[in-house]
PASEBA-1860 file (N, C-alpha, C; in nm, 3 decimals):
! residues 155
1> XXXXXXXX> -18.303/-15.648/2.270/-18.367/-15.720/2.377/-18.259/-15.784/2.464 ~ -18.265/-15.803/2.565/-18.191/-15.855/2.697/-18.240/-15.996/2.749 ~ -18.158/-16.066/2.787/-18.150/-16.201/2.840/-18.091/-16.247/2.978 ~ -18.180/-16.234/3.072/-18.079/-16.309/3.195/-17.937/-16.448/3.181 ~ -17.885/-16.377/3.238/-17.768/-16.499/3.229/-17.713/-16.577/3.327 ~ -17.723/-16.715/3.348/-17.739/-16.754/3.520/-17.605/-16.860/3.466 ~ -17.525/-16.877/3.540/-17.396/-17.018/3.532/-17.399/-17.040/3.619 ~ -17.455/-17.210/3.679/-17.397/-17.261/3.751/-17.300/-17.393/3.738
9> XXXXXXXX> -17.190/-17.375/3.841/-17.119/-17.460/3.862/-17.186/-17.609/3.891 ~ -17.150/-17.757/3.833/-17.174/-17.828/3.921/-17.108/-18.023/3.897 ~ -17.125/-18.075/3.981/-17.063/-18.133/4.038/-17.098/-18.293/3.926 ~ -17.190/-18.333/3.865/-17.261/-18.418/3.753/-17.335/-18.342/3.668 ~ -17.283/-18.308/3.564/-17.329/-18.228/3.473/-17.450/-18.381/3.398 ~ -17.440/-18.490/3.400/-17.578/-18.540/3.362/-17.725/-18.549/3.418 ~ -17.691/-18.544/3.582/-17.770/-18.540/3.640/-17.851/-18.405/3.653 ~ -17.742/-18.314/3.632/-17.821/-18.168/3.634/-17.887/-18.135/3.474
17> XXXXXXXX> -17.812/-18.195/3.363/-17.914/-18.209/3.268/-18.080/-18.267/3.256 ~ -18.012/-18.349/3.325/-18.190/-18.435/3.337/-18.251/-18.343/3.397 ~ -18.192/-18.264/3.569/-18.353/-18.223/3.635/-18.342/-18.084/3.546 ~ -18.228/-17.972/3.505/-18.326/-17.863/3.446/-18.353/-17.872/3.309 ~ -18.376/-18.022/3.217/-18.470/-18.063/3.127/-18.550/-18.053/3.147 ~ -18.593/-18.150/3.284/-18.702/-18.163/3.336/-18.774/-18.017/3.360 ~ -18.694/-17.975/3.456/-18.770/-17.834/3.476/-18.819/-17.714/3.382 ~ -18.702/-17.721/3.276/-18.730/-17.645/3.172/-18.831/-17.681/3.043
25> XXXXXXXX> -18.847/-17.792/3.098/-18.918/-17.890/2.952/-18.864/-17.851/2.843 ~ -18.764/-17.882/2.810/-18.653/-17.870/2.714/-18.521/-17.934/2.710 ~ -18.463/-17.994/2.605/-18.315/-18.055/2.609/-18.257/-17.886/2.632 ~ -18.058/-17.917/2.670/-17.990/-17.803/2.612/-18.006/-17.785/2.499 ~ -18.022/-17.650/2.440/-17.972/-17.616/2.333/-17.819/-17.621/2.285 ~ -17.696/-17.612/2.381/-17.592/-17.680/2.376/-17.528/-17.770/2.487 ~ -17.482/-17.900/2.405/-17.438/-18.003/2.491/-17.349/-18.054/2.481 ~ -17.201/-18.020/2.566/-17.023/-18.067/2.554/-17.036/-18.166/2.698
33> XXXXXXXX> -16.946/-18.273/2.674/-16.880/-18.298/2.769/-16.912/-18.260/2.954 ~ -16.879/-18.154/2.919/-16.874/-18.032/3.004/-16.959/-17.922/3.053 ~ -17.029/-17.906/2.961/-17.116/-17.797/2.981/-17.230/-17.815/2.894 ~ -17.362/-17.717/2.935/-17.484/-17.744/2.908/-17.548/-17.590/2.863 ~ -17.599/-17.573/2.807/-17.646/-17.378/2.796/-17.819/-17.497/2.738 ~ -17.912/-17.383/2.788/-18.069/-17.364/2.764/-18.047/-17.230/2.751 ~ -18.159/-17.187/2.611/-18.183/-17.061/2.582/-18.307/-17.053/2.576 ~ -18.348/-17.007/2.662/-18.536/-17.044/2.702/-18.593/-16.947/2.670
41> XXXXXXXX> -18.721/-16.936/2.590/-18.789/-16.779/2.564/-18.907/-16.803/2.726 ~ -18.942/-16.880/2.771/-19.013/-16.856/2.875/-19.026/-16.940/2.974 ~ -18.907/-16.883/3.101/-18.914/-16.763/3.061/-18.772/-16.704/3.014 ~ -18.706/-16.596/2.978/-18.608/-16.559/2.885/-18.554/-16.538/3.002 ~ -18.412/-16.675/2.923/-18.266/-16.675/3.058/-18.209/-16.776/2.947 ~ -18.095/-16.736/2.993/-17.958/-16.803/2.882/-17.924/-16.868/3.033 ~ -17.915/-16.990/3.030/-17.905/-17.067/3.203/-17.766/-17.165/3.150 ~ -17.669/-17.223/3.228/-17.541/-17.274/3.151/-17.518/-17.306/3.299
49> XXXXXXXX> -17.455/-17.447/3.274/-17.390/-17.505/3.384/-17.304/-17.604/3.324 ~ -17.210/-17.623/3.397/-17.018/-17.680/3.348/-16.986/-17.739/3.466 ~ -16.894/-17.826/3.421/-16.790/-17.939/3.538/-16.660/-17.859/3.470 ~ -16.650/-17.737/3.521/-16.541/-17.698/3.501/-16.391/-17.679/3.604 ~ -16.421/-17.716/3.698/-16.362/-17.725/3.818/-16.375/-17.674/3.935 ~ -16.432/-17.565/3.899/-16.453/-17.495/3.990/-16.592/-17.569/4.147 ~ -16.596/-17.474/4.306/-16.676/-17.537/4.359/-16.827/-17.530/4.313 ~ -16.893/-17.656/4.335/-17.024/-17.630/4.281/-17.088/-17.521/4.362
57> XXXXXXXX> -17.213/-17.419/4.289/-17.309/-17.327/4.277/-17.256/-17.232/4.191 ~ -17.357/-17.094/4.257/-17.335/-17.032/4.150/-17.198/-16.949/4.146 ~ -17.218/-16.968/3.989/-17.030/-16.903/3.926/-17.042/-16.732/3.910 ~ -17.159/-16.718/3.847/-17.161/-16.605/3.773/-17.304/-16.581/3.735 ~ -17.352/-16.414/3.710/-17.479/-16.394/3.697/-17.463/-16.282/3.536 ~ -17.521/-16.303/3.462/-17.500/-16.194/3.384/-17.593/-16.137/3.290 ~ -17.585/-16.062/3.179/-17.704/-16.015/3.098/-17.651/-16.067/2.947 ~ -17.756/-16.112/2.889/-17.724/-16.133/2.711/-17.773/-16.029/2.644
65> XXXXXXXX> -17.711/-15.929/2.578/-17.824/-15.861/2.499/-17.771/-15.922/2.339 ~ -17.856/-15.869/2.243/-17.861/-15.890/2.130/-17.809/-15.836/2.006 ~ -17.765/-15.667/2.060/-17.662/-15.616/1.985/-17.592/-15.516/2.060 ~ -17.486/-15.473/2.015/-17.318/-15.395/2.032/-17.414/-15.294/2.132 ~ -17.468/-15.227/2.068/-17.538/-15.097/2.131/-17.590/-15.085/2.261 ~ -17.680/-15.221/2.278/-17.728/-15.208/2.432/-17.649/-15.297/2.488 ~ -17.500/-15.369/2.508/-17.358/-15.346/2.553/-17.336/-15.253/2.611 ~ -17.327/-15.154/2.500/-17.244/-15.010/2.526/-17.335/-14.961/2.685
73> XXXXXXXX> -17.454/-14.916/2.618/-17.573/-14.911/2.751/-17.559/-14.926/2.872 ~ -17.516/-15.090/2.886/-17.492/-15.154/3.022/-17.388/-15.108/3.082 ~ -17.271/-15.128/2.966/-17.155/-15.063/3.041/-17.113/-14.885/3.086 ~ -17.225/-14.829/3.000/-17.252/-14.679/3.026/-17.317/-14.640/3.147 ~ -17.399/-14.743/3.175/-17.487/-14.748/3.282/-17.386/-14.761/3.449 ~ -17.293/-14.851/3.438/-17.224/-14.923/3.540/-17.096/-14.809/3.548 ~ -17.045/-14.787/3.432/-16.931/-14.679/3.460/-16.994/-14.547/3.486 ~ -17.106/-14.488/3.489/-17.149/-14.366/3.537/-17.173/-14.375/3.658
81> XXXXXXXX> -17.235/-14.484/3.695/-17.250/-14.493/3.858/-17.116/-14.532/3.953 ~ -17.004/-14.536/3.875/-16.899/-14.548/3.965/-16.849/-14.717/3.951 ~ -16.932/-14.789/3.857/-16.874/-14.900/3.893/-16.748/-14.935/3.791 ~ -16.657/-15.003/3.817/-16.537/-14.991/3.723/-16.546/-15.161/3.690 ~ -16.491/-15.233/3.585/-16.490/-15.341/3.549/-16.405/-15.398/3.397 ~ -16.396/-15.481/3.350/-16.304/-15.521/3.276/-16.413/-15.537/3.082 ~ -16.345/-15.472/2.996/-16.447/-15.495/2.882/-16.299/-15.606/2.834 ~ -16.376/-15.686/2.721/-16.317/-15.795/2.663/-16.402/-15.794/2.558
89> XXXXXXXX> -16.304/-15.788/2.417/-16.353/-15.809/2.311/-16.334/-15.924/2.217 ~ -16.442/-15.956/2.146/-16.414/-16.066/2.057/-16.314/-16.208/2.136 ~ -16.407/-16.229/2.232/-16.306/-16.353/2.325/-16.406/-16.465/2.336 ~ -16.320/-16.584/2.335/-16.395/-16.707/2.328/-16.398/-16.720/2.445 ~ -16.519/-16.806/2.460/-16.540/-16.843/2.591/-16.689/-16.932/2.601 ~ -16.707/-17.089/2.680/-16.826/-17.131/2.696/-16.860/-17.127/2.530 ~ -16.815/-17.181/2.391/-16.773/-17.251/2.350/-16.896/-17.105/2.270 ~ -16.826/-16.949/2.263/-16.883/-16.946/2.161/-16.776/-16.745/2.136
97> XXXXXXXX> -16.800/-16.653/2.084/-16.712/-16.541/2.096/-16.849/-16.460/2.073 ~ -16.760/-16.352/2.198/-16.851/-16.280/2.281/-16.741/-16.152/2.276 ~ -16.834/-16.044/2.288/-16.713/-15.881/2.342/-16.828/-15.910/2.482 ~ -16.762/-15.840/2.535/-16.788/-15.873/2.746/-16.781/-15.768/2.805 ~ -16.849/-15.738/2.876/-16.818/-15.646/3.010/-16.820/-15.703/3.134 ~ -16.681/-15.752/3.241/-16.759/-15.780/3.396/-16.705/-15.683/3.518 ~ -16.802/-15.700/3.576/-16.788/-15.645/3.693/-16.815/-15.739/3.805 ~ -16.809/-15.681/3.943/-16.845/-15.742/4.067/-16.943/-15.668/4.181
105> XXXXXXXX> -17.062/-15.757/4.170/-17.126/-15.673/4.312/-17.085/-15.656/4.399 ~ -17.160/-15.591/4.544/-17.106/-15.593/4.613/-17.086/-15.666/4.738 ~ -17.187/-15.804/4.684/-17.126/-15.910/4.745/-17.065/-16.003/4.676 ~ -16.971/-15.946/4.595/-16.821/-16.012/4.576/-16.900/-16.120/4.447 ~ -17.014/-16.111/4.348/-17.071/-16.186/4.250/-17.032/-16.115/4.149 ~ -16.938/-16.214/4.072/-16.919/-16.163/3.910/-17.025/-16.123/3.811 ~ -17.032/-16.059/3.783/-17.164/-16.013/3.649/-17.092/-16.014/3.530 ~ -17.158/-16.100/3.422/-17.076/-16.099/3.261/-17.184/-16.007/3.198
113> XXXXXXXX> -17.182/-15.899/3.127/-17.266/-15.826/3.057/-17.200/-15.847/2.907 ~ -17.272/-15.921/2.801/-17.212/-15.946/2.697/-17.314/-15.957/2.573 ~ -17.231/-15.981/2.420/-17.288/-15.959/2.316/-17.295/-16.108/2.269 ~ -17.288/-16.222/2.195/-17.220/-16.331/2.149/-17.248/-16.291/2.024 ~ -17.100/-16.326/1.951/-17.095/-16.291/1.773/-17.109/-16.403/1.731 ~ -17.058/-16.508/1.815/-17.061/-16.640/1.691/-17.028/-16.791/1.814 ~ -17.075/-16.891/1.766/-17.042/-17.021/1.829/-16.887/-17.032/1.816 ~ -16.841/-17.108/1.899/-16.706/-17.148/1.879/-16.647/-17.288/1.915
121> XXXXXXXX> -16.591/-17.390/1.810/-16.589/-17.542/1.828/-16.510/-17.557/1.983 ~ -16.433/-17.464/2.061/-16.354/-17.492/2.203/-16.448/-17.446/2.278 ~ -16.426/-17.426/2.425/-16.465/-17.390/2.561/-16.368/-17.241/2.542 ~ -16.239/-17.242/2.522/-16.206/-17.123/2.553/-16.061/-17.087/2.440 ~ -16.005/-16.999/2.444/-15.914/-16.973/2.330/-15.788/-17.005/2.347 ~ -15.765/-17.078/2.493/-15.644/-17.165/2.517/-15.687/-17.282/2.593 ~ -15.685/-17.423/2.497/-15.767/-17.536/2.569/-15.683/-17.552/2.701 ~ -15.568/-17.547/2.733/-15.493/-17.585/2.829/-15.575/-17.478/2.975
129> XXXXXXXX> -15.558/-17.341/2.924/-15.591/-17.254/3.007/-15.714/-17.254/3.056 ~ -15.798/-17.289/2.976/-15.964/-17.290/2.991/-15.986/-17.420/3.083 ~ -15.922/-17.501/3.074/-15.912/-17.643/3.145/-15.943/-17.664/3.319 ~ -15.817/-17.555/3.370/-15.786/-17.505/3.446/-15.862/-17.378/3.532 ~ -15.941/-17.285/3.423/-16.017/-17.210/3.499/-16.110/-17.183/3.537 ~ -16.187/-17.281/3.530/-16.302/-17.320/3.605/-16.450/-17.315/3.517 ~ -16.530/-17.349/3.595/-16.654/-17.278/3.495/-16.696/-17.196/3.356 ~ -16.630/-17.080/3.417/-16.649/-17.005/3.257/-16.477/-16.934/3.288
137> XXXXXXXX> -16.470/-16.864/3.217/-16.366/-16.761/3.167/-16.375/-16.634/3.288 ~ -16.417/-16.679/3.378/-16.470/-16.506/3.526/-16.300/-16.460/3.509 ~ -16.308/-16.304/3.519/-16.147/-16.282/3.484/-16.103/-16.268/3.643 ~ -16.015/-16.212/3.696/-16.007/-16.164/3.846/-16.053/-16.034/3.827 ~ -16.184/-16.015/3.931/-16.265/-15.906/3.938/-16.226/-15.831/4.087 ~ -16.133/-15.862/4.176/-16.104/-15.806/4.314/-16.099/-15.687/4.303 ~ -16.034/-15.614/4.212/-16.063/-15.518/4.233/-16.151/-15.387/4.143 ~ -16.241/-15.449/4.068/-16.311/-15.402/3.983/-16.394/-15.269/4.057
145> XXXXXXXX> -16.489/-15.285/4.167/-16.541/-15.156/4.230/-16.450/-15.047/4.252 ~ -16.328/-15.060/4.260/-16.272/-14.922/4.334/-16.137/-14.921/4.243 ~ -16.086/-15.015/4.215/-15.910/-14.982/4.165/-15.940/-15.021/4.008 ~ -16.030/-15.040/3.939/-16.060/-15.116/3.818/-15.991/-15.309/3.817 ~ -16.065/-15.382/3.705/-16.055/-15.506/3.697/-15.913/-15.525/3.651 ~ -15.870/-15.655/3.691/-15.761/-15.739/3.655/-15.764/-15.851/3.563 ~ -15.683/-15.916/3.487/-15.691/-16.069/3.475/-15.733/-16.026/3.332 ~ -15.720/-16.184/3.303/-15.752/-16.198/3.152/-15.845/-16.332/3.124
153> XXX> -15.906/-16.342/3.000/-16.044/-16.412/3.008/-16.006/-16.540/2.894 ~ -15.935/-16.675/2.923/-15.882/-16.772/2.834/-15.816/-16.719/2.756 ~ -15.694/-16.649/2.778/-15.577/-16.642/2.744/-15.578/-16.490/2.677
END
C-alpha cells in the first residue's frame, strides 16, 4: 500500500502544530524540537513539517510505500519513462532510515519515493550536516531529468 508524502517547510513549528492538529484532529505522531510527522489513515498522507532552515512552504512531495517491492515499482516506473534520479539506501533522515528514490518534476519539485526500515534517535546521519540542510535531507536534484542526480542525502 502507498502513502502520500507532503513536507512542509515552516517558519513556528508550534504554531503549525496546533493548526494541522487542529485540522487533522490528531497530535503528531512524531514530535522533535524541530519537526512534526502525522501519519493519518484518513485521509492516508505521511504530512511532516520542520524549522529546518530552509524558506518556508513546500520542501518536497513524495510517496511512502510499505515494502522494498513497490519501491522497486516506482522507480521502474520513473526510469522507463525517461526520468533519471538518485536511489539512496538505508539512509537516515527526518529522524528515521529509509532506502529512497528522488527525482524532480518538471517544475523543478523534489519527489522522495521511499521505504522506512526503522525510526532513528537523530534528524540525519551527520548532526552537523543535517543542521545545515534544511528541511529534510532533498539531495541536489538539478540535474536529475536529463544528466542523472547529484549530491548526497546527510552525509
Amino acid at each position: 500500500m502507498k502513502r502520500l508524502h507532503v513536507h512542509i517547510a515552516v517558519d513556528d513549528l508550534a504554531a503549525n502544530v496546533d493548526f494541522y492538529s487542529a485540522l487533522f484532529g490528531t497530535e503528531p505522531s512524531v514530535l522533535k524540537g524541530d519537526y512534526a510527522k502525522w501519519r493519518i489513515e484518513d485521509p492516508r498522507v505521511n504530512f511532516a513539517i520542520s524549522t529546518r532552515g530552509r524558506t518556508p512552504g513546500l520542501d518536497h512531495l513524495g510517496i511512502q510505500v510499505d515494502e522494498e517491492a513497490e519501491l522497486n515499482e516506482v522507480r521502474g516506473r520513473l526510469e522507463s519513462a525517461g526520468v533519471r534520479g538518485l536511489a539512496q539506501e538505508a539512509t537516515t533522515c527526518c529522524y528515521a532510515e529509509s532506502d529512497k528514490y528522488w527525482t524532480v518534476d518538471p517544475q523543478g519539485i523534489a519527489w522522495e519515493s521511499f521505504h522506512t526500515l526503522a525510526e532513528a534517535p537523530v534528524f540525519g546521519e551527520s548532526p552537523e550536516r543535517a543542521a545545515n540542510e534544511g528541511a529534510c535531507c532533498t539531495p541536489d536534484l538539478s540535474g536529475a531529468q536529463s544528466e542523472g542526480a547529484s549530491g548526497q542525502c546527510c552525509g
